[in-house]
C-alpha atoms as one frame of an Amber mdcrd trajectory, in Angstrom:
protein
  99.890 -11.165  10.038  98.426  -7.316  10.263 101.903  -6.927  13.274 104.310
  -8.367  10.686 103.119  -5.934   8.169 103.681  -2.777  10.469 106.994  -4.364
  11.557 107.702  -4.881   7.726 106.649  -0.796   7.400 108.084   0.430   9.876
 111.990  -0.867   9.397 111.446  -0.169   5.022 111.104   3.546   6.561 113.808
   3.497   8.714 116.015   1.927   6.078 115.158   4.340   3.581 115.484   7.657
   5.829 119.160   5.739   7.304 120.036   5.013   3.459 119.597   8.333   2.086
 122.538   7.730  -0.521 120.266   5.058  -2.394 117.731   7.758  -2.740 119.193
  11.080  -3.318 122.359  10.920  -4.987 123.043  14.716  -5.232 122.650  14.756
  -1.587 125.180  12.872  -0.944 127.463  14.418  -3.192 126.479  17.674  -1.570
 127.965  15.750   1.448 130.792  14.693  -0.286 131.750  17.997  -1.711 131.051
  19.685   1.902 133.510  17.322   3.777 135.822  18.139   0.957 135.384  21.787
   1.197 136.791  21.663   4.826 139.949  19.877   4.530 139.050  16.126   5.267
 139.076  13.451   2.152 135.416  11.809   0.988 136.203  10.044  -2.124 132.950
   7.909  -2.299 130.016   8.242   0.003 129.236   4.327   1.545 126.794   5.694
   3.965 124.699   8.517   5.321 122.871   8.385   8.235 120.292  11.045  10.297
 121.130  11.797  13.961 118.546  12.845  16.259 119.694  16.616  15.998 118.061
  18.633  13.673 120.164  18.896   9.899 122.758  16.690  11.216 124.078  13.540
   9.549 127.132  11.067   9.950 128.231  10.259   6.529 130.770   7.202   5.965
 133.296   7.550   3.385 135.978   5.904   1.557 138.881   8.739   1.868 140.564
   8.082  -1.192 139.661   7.445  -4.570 141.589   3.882  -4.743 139.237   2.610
  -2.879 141.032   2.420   0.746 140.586   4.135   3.989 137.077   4.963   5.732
 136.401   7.929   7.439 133.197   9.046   9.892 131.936  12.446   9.465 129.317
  14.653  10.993 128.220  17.131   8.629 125.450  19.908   9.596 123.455  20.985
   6.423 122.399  24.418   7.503 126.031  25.477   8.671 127.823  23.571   6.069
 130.326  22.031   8.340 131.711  18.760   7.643 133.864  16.979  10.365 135.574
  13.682  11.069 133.424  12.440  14.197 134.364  12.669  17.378 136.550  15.596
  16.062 135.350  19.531  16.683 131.585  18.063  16.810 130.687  21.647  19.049
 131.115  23.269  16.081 128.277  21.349  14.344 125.368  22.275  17.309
């Protein structure tokens, strides 16, 4: 019982640090607006998730504001860089 209470813990913490958006909601539109800010479309902010490297996210969106398209960003909070994974991620380091 005691191990299915630290299992029970333990994943309620990882969901809420890999859930951010159901926390913080001006974080995430501070990730929104970032992605924006550099030329890429984040209509709606589905997902935001914390990557082992310090102040760097990936945040899924929905590009466009009918509700179609996803996108995959990396977005670096200290630099302010928001880019579609897989796409310019050296400037992000």
């Amino acid at each position: 019982m005691f191990m299915l209470i630290i299992v029970f813990i333990a994943s309620s913490a990882l969901a809420a640090e890999t859930l951010i958006h159901k926390v913080n909601r001006d974080a995430v539109d501070v990730m929104a607006a970032l992605i924006n800010l550099d030329d890429h479309l984040c209509a709606d902010v589905i997902g935001v998730y914390k990557l082992n490297q310090p102040d760097i996210y990936e945040v899924e969106c929905i590009e466009y504001r009918g509700g179609n398209g996803r996108a995959d960003y990396l977005v670096n909070l200290k630099t302010g860089d928001g880019h579609p994974q897989g796409s310019r991620s050296s400037h992000l380091g």
